[in-house]
Structure formats: structure tokens, C-alpha cells
N, C-alpha and C positions, 0 to 999 in steps of 0.2 A: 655383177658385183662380186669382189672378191673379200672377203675376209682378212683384215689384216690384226693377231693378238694383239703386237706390241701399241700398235693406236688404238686398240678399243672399237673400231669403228670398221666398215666397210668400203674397199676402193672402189670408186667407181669408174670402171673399166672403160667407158666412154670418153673419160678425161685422162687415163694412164695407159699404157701401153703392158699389160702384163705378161712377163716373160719369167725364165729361171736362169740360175746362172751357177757357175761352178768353181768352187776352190781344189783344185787339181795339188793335190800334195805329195812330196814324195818321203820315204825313211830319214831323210836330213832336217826332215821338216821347212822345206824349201817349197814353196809353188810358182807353180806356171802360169805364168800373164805371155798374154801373145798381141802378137803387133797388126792390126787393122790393115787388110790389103786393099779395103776399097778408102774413099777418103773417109775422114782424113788421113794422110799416110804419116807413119810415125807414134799413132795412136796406143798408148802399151793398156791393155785391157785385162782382167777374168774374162776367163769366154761365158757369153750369156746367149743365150738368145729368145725369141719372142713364142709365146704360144697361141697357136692354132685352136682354129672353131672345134669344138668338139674334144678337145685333148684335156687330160691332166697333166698333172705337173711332172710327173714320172715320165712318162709318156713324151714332151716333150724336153725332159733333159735327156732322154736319150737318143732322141732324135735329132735334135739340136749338136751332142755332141757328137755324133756320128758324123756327120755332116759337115761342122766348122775345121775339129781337129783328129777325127778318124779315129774315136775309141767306143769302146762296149762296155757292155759292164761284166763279161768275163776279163777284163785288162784291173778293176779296183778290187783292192787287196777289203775296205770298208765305205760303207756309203753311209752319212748324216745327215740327216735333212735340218738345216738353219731351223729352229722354232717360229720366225717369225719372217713376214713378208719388210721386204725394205722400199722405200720410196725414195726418185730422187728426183727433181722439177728438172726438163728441157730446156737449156739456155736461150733458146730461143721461142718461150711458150709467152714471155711477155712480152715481145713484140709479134706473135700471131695473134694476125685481127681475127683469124675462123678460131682460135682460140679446141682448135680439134682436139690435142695433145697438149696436157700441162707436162707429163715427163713419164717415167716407168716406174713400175711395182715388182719388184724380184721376187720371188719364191728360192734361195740356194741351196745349193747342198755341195758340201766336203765330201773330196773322192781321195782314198789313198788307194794310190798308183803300187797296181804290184813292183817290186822291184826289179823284175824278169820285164818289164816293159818299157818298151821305149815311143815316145809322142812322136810321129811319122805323119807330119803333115800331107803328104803325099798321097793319103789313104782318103783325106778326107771328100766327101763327095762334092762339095762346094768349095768355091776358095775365097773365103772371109780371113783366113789369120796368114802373114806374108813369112812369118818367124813366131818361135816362141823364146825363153828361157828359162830359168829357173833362178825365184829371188828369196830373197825375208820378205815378210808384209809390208815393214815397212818400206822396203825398196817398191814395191808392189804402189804404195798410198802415193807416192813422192812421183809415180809414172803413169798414175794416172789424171785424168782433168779433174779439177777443185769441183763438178756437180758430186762425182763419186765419192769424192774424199772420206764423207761421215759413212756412207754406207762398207765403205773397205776399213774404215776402225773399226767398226760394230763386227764386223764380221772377224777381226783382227781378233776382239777380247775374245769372242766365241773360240779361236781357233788356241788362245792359248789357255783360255782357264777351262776347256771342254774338248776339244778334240787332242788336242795332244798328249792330253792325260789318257785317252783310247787306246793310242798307238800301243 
């Protein structure tokens, strides 16, 4: 069971998949969505990815991004961690009859990107992202699929009334 503030209550990890995921920002106040190599192709995402038996959340965002898009965390300038875990249902959790996975639990955190670096997919040990760019959020909410939508607002008001008053 994971703890989630913002609901009050606890996920229960048997029914959500809980991963972290990362708002990758740069001095423009721009970030990086990267485009899904396996399918579906054409997918514009945050890179997230899932945590491992045994791991915390730290632990696995850095291995996750090491991994997806080849970075460390001598590459961010500041690291934030989201206050609160976000959930979002698996579009296809209401037609699984095993009913395994209703959808995933995030844990985020906001990375500003030194400005001496550059995103080199090339680095990364696995090849999950085919491309990235660099958007506004809202370009960011408009590319990615309608499950994320409310979870890439929430993260949106975070980034403008809290993080980029940091920078």
C-alpha cells in the first residue's frame, strides 16, 4: 500500500501499478515530453516509469531516467518532489475480466535541467523514447492521451504557482 495525501487514503498497489515520473524543465521554462518507441508509436508522454520490489521513489526516478533518456542527477540544475501521488484509471481496466490493473499511481518530481546540458537519447540504456522536444504544458496536455489529461493539469498549476517561482 502506498500513501497517497492528496486522497486521504492509501493505493492499493495490487490494483495500480506505482511508478514516478518526471517534469524535465529547462531556463525557458519549456519541458520535455518524449515520444514512445515501443507502441503505440506516436505517443508524446513525461517520461515516467514503474518501481521495482524493493526500491523507493528516489531510487527509482533515477534509474528509470537513466535508463529511458540517459540522465543523472549531476545533469539538474534543482530536484522537487510533487507533494502528492496522482492516479489515473487504465483504459482498458474496464474491460479486463482479471480485473489485475485498474491504472497507475505516480509519485513526480520537477527536474531543472542545467543549461550546459543537452537530452542525448543515445545514452540511454534502454530504448523506450524514439524522440523528445521541448513544449509549454499546455502543448505537453493537448499530446498527450485524455487518461493523463487531469494528472498533466495538476502537475501544470504545481509548475506554475511553485516551481517556477524557484527558478
Amino acid at each position: 500500500m502506498l500513501s497517497c495525501p492528496s486522497m486521504k487514503t492509501a493505493i492499493d498497489t495490487r490494483f495500480f501499478r506505482a511508478g514516478v515520473g518526471t517534469v524535465i524543465y529547462n531556463d525557458a521554462g519549456q519541458i520535455a515530453i518524449f515520444e514512445r518507441s515501443q507502441h503505440p508509436i506516436g505517443v508524446w508522454q513525461l517520461q515516467q516509469g514503474g518501481i521495482d520490489i524493493g526500491e523507493d521513489t528516489r531510487t527509482t526516478l533515477w534509474r528509470e531516467l537513466r535508463e529511458e533518456v540517459g540522465l543523472v542527477p549531476a545533469d539538474m540544475k534543482r530536484i522537487t518532489e510533487y507533494p502528492a501521488w496522482t492516479v489515473y484509471q487504465d483504459a482498458n481496466s474496464v474491460l479486463d475480466t482479471n480485473k489485475s490493473r485498474l491504472g497507475q499511481a505516480h509519485r513526480w518530481f520537477f527536474l531543472h535541467l542545467k543549461d550546459t546540458v543537452t537530452i542525448d537519447l543515445s545514452t540511454a540504456t534502454e530504448v523506450e523514447a524514439a524522440d523528445y522536444k521541448w513544449v509549454s504544458f499546455a502543448e505537453a496536455i493537448e499530446a498527450t492521451d485524455d487518461l493523463k489529461k487531469h494528472v498533466y493539469q495538476d502537475l501544470e498549476t504545481y509548475f506554475n504557482e511553485v516551481i517556477l517561482k524557484l527558478s
